[in-house]
N, C-alpha and C positions, 0 to 999 in steps of 0.2 A: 565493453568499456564503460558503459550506462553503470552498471552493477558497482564497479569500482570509482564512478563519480567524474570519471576524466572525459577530455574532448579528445577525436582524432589530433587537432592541431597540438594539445598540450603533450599528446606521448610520442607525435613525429618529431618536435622542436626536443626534448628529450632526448630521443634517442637517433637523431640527427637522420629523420628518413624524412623523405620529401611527403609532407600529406598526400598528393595525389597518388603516390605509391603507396602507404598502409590504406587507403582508400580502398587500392586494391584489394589490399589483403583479404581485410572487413570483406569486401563481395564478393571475393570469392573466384575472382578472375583471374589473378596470379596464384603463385607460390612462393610465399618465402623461402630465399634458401637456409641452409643448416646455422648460419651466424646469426641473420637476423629472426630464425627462432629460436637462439638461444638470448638474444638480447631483448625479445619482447617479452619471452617464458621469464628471465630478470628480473624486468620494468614489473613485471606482474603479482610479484613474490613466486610464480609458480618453477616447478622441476625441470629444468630445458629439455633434460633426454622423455622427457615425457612427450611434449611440445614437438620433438625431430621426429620421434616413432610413431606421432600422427600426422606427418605431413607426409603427402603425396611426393613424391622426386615428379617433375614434371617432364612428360611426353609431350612435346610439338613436335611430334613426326620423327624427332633424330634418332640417331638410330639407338638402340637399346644397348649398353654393353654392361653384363652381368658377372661378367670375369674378367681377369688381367691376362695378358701372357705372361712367361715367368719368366723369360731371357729378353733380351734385348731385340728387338723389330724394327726395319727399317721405316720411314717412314718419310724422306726427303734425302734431296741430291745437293750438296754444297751449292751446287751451282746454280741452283732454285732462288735461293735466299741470297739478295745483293748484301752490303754493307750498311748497316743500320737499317734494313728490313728483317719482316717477321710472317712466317707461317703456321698458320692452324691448322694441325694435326689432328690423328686419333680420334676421329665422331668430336671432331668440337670441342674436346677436352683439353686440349694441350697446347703450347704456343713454342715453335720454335726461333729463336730470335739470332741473329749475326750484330753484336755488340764488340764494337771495337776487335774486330780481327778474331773474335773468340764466338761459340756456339752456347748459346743453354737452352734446357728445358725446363719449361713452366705451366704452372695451371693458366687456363682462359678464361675460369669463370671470377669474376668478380666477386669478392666477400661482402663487397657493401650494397651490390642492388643486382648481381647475377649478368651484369653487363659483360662484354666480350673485349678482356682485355686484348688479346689477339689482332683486334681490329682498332688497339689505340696510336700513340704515339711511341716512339722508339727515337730518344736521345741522348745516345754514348750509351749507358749501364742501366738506363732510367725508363722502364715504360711508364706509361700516362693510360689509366681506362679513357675510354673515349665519353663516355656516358657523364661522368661524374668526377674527373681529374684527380681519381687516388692513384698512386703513386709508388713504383716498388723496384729495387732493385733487380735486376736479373738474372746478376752473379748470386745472390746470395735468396733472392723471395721475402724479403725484407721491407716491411711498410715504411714507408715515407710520407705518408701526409694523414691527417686524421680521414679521410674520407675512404685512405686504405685501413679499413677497419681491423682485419689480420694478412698476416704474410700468409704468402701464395707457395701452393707447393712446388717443390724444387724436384726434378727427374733427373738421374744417370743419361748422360749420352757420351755418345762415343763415337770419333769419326773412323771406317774404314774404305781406304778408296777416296769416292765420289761419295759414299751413302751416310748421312745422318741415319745413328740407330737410337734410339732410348731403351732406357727401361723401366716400365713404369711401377706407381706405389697404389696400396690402395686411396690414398691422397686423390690421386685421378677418380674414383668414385665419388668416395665425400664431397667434391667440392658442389655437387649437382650439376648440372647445365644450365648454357647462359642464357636468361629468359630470354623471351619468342614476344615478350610486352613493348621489349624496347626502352630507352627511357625515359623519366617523367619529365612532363613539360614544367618548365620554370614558376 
């Protein structure tokens, strides 16, 4: 950042990430995930896919998943998930939600700082990340607030029985996993 003349604070106010989070980045203690290095690879003039193909996918311990299955896998009981409650599925990947009498599948990881939408808020259609209060639909993976940087991927499921099944994309890959950092203090 020296090189190109800018301060930490002038490229987080930019590009709306909390200094003490690209703080991170700069040492080396986090990971960005695939959005926020396509938005700093931007801010830079530089090639984003250049920028993703040298970031690490971060390992805290979860478990590693390298492949998809290619059918539908169970992975919860109806009866698990109350009404306007939400379970985290699949290594952490995925968020199963009960909105308004209906089921969907979603990513968990947050686009804007890798937080664990899974573990946010769930009101009617509308989760809330808990980290950062971006915003997204659950019928459709649709942003709603500028802090949901992009929509969240959307999975097939399917009830038979008792059993929630999905089916996942490689979307479940891409999104990376949800940082292990936590989020930034205010």
């Amino acid at each position: 950042m020296a090189e190109k003349g800018v301060t930490v604070d002038t490229v987080a106010r930019q590009l709306a990430l909390e200094r003490s989070r690209l703080n991170t980045f700069i040492a080396g203690t986090a990971i960005p995930n695939e959005n926020t290095s396509k938005r700093l690879a931007k801010y830079f003039g530089e090639d984003p896919q250049e920028w993703i193909d040298n970031v690490d996918k971060r390992d805290d311990g979860k478990v590693s998943v390298s492949s998809l299955p290619t059918d539908f896998i169970k992975v919860a009981k109806t009866s698990e998930i109350g009404e306007e409650d939400m379970k985290i599925v699949f290594h952490d990947l995925v968020v199963i939600a009960n909105a308004e009498g209906n089921f969907y599948a979603f990513g968990n990881v947050c686009p804007h700082a890798a937080g664990p939408i899974g573990e946010g808020f769930l009101e009617g259609c509308i989760v809330e990340c808990p980290w950062h209060a971006g915003r997204w639909d659950v019928r459709t993976g649709k942003a709603l607030t500028l802090l949901a940087t992009a929509d969240i991927p959307m999975f097939d499921l399917r009830i038979v029985g008792d059993d929630i099944e999905i089916k996942l994309s490689e979307a479940a890959l891409k999104q990376g996993v949800v940082s292990a950092a936590g989020p930034d203090p205010a």
